[in-house]
C-alpha positions, 0 to 999 in steps of 0.5 A, a space after each residue: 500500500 505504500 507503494 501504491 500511495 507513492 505511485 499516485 503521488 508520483 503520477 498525480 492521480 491525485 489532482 485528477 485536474 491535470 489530466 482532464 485538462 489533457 482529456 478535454 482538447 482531445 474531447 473537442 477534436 473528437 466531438 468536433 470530429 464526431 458533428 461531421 461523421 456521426 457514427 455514435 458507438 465510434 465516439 464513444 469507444 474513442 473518447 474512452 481510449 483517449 481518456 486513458 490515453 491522457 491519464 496515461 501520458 499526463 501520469 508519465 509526463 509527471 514523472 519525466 518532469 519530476 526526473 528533470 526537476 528534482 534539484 529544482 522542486 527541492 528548493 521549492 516550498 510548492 514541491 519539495 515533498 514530491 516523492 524523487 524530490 525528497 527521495 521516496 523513490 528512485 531515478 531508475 524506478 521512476 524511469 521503468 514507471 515511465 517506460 510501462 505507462 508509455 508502452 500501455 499508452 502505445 497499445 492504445 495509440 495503435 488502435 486508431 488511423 495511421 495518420 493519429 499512430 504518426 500524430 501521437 508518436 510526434 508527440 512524445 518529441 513535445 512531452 519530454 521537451 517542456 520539462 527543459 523549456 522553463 530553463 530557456 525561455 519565458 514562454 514555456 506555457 505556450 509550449 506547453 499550449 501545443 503539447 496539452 492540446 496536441 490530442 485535439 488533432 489526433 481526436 479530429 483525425 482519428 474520427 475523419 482520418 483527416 485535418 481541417 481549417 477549422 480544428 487548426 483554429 480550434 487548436 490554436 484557441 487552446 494553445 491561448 487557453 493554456 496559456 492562460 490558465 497556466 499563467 496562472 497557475 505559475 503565479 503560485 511559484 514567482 518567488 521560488 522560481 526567481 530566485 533559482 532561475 526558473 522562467 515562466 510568463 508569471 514571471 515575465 508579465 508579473 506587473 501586467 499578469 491580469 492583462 496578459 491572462 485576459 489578453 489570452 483568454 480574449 484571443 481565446 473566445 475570439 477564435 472560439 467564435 470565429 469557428 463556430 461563426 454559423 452556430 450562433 444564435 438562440 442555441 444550446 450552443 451559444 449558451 455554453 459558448 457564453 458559460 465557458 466565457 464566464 468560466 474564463 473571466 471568473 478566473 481573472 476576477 478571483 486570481 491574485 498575485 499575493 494569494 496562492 490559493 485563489 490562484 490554484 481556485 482559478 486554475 481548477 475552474 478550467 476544468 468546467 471551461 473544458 466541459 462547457 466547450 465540449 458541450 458547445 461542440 456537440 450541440 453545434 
């Protein structure tokens, strides 16, 4: 049982905010893909793979993470009880747990289309390059804004076995919306991450954060609302367009530099932007 308790801090299965924020982009592409083919059990049958397959990747992104950042998340009051931070488990455990978790999660990948087994290999060069970004630019949640979203390509594809304009926009929306979310998300560690060198856009924009996650989450709803120009009116669809808005603008009205928590409040309401997205979607 030990075991088992580190293995779930170890993975974060925990916070299980971190991988439904991974599952819902590849939700959307899916219910994007499933408006234009309509073919019910497929949906279904896919959503669940994809919802394993995020909390399979997302478990072995955090260890990888972990690995990467143990001198660092010692340092940080936020992260130094972790368990490769403080010792409970090795490097070389920690690496088989990955290796396992990405093999289960390949056996899941090669069930779809070739083009989405491609997609999903490409991938894996985006999950193991954003533990490193943080060490070189101050933008490392914009990249992780194209790993976190990723799987909303592959959703699309793995229902039409093709890419369109349109999810390429809706992607793009996404990579705004992490980027917003994980703005704020980072504010919780300015003080730690200044003083051992980490970058991130708190950092970088921490005199104008609320303007920067608002010019974000504006860039957002704008291209939100560009693809699905056509389905607004008096719908379902328009009304969860304008609960995911105020999901996003809740969260810049509750976050603040000087309180950690509100900021870990307003990161977890993304899990209900997500949702309400996903809803748009399959009533569009």
């Amino acid at each position: 049982m030990e075991h088992l308790k580190i293995f779930i801090e170890l993975t974060r299965l925990n916070k299980p905010i971190g991988f439904m924020l991974l599952f819902w982009p590849c939700s959307w592409g899916l219910a994007y893909g499933y408006g234009l083919d309509q073919d019910l059990n497929i949906f279904l049958y896919y959503t669940l793979l994809f919802f394993l397959g995020s909390v399979l990747m997302r478990s072995a992104g955090c260890i990888f993470n972990d690995i990467v950042d143990k001198d660092f998340d010692k340092k940080v009051q936020r992260t130094k009880l972790r368990p490769i931070a403080c010792g409970k488990v090795s490097i070389k455990q920690s690496i088989i747990y990955v290796l396992i978790l990405c093999l289960i999660a390949f056996l899941i990948l090669i069930q779809f289309n070739l083009k989405t087994i491609y997609l999903g290999l490409g991938s894996m060069l985006l999950a193991f390059s954003y533990p490193f970004m943080k060490r070189i630019t101050y933008w490392p949640q914009l990249f992780l804004g194209l790993t976190f979203n990723w799987g909303m390509i592959m959703g699309y594809t793995a229902i039409l076995d093709q890419i369109s304009f349109e999810i390429v926009l809706l992607y793009l929306s996404a990579i705004f919306w992490t980027l917003g979310y994980d703005t704020i998300y980072g504010v919780q560690d300015i003080a730690d991450d200044e003083i051992i060198g980490i970058k991130s856009t708190a950092i970088k924009f921490k005199e104008n954060i609320k303007l920067f996650v608002g010019t974000c989450y504006l860039i957002t709803f704008l291209l939100i609302v560009y693809v699905f120009k056509t389905n607004i009116g008096i719908n379902l669809s328009t009304f969860f367009i304008l609960m995911f808005s105020i999901s996003l603008i809740y969260q810049i009205k509750i976050f603040s530099e000087n309180n950690p928590m509100n900021c870990l409040k307003a990161f977890k309401v993304n899990n209900y932007s997500g949702i309400f997205m996903f809803t748009t979607i399959l009533f569009s």
